[in-house]
Steps between C-alpha positions, in 0.01 A plus 500: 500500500597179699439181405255304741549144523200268476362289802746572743776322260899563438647549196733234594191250535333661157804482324424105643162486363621665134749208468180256454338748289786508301562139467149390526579222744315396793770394746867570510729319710736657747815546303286681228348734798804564639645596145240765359701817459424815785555839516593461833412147749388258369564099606249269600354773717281662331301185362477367866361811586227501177459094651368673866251768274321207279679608148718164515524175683796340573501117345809244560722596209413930538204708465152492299312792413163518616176625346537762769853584304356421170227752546750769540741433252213519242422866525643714255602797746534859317562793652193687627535857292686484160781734481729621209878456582520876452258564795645274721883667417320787568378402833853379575658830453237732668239307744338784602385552114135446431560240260099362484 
């Protein structure tokens, strides 16, 4: 099952949005942006790019979450269906098994 991404975003620019989750800050300045730890990408990139969608502004000294940003950030996301580890091995090994 693939993993859909929520309002168009990246995971480079969610992985953004976490890091003020995590740290409950409101603004971060560049250096710090530029810092948070990627899979892949990363830089100041993907915050400019939340900056032109409304989750963040840019302010003198880096970026400031908006409520736009907050709003997101505060939903507890959980997967739609519950599914034992077993079930999901399962599906792994034989995806044409009827699993549900």
């Amino acid at each position: 099952m693939p993993i859909i991404l929520p309002n168009g975003l990246t995971t480079q620019e969610i992985r953004v949005l976490q890091e003020f989750r995590l740290r409950n800050t409101e603004s971060f300045s560049l250096d710090a942006i530029k810092a948070i730890k990627h899979p892949f990408g990363g830089g100041d990139a993907p915050a400019l790019s939340l900056a032109g969608k409304g989750y963040l502004e840019a302010t003198g000294e880096g970026f400031a979450i908006t409520q736009k940003g907050k709003d997101f950030i505060a939903v507890d996301a959980k997967p739609m269906f519950e599914e034992s580890s077993d079930t999901a091995a399962q599906t792994v090994e034989n995806p044409e098994a009827d699993t549900v």
